[in-house]
C-alpha positions in Angstrom: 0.0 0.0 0.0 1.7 3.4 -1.0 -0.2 5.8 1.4 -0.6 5.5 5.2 -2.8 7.7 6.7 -1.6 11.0 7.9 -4.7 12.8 8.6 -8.4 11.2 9.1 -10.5 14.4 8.3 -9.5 14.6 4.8 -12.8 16.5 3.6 -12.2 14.3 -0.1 -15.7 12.4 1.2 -17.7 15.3 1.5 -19.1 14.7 -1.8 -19.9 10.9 -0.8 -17.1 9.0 -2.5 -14.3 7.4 -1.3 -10.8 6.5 -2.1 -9.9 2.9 -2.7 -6.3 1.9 -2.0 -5.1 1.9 -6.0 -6.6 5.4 -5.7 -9.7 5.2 -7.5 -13.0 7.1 -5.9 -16.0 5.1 -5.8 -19.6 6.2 -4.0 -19.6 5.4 -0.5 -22.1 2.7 -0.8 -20.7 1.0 -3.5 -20.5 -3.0 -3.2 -17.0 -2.9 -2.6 -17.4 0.1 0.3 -20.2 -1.8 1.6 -18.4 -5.4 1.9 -15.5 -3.3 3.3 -17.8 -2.2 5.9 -19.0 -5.2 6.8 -15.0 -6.4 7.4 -14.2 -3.6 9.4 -17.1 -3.9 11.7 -16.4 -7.9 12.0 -13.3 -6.6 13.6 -14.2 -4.5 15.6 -16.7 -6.8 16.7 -14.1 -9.5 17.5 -12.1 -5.9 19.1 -15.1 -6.0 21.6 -14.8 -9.7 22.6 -11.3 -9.3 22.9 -12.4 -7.0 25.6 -13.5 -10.0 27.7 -12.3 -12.6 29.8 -11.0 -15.4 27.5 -9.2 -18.7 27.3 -5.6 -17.8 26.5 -5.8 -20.3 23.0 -9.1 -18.2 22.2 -7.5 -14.7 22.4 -4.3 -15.4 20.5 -6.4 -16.8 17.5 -8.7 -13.9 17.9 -6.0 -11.8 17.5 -4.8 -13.7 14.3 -8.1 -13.3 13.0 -8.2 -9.5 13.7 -4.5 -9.2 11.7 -6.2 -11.6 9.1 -9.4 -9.6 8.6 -7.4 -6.4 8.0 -5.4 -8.0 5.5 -9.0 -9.4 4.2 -10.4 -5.5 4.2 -7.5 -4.1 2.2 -7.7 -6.9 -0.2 -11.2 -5.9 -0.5 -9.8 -2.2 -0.9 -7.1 -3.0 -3.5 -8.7 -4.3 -6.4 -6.9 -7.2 -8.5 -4.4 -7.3 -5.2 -4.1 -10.9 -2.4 -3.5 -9.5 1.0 -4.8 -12.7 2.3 -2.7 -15.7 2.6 -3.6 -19.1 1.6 -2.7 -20.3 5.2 -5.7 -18.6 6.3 -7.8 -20.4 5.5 -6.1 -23.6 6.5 -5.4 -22.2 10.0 -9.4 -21.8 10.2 -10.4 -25.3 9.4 -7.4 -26.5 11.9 -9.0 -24.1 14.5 -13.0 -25.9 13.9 -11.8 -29.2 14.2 -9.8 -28.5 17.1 -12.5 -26.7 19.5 -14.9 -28.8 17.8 -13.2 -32.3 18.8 -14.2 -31.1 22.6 -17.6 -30.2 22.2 -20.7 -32.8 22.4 -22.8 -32.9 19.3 -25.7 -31.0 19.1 -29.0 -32.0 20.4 -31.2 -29.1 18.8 -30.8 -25.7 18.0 -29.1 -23.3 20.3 -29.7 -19.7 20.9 -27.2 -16.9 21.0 -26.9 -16.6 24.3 -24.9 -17.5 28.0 -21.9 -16.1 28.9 -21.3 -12.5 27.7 -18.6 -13.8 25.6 -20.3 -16.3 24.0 -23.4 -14.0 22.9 -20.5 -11.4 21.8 -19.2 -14.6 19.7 -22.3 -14.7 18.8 -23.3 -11.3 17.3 -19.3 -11.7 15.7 -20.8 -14.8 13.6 -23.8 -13.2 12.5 -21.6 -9.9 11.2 -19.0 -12.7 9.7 -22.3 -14.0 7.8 -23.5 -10.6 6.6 -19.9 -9.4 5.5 -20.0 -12.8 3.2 -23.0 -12.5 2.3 -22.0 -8.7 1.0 -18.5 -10.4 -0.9 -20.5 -12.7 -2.7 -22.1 -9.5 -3.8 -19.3 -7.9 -4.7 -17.8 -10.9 -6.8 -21.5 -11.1 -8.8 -20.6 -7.9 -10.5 -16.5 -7.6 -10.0 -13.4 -9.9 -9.8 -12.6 -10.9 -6.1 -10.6 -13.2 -5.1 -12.2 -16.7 -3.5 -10.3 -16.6 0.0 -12.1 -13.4 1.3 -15.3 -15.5 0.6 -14.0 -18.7 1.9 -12.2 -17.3 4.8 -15.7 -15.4 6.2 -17.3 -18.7 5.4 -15.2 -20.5 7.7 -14.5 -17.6 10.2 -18.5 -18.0 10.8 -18.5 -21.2 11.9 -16.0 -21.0 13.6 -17.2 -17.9 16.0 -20.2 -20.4 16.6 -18.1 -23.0 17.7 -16.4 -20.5 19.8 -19.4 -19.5 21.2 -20.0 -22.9 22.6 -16.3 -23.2 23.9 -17.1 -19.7 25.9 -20.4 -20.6 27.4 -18.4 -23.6 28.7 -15.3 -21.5 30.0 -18.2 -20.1 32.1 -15.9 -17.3 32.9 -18.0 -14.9 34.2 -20.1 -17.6 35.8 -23.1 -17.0 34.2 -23.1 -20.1 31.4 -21.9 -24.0 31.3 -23.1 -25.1 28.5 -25.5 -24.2 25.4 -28.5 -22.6 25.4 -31.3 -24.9 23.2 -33.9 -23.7 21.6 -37.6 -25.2 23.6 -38.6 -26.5 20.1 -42.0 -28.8 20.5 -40.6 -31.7 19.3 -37.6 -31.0 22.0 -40.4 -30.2 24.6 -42.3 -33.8 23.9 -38.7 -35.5 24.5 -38.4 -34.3 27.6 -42.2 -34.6 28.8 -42.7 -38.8 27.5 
């Protein structure tokens, strides 16, 4: 990237465009502004979890993911450019199976809620769905590479398995294990 930022108030936005990093000025809610959006408040969504007590393993990948997601963003920025590695994708789907090995298989549904953490993991996976959704957008109508997609894809899931790992930290002890959804058919299970 040739230009760091210097100054924030630039005024160049005024007229509702903005620069993209090759220089280019696009309207501010253009598919490519609007999928960077989505990225930036994905990490700063996963800023806010980072703000709570965590599992040492958790936090050090979170903060992976936040350096990853960046890169992500400013691919998203820099069209025709690959910020993102291949790795990260990789170190994603090593990350599911390992919290996943742990966890016991779903009975039903579960809701996003328990610990604080885990409904912050939560509201992170839901963002990591919309920001994907908004790069599968983008790629309709422009060229972007496949990891962004793939990498939000996976980054999803994995915040949902992350969420489960939390509410069974229980460190605020205020979870223990998922919350399930009081479907009928869950509700007749219980009552025969």
């Amino acid at each position: 990237m040739a230009n760091r930022l210097s100054q924030i108030a630039t005024r160049t936005g005024d007229d509702g465009t903005t620069g993209l990093g090759d220089g280019t000025r696009v309207p501010k809610d253009h598919l490519r502004v609007q999928a960077m959006g989505d990225v930036d408040e994905l990490n700063s969504q996963i800023g806010v979890l980072l703000a709570e007590p965590l599992p040492e393993d958790v936090r050090e990948l979170l903060i992976t993911i936040q350096h990853e997601l960046f890169n992500l963003g400013g691919e998203l920025c820099m069209p025709g450019y690959a910020l993102l590695k291949d790795d990260a994708v990789l170190r994603l789907d090593q990350a599911l199976a390992h919290y996943n090995a742990a966890l016991p298989r779903l009975a039903e549904f579960i809701l996003p809620a328990g610990t604080r953490s885990a409904a912050i993991s939560h509201v992170c996976r839901t963002v990591a769905r919309r920001a994907e959704r908004a790069v599968v957008t983008l790629a309709a109508h422009e060229s972007v590479n496949a990891a962004p997609r793939q990498y939000l894809n996976r980054l999803s899931d994995l915040l949902f398995v992350l969420a489960r790992v939390l509410n069974r930290a229980n460190l605020d002890g205020k979870g223990g294990d998922d919350v399930y959804w009081h479907s009928e058919r869950l509700q007749r299970q219980q009552q025969g």
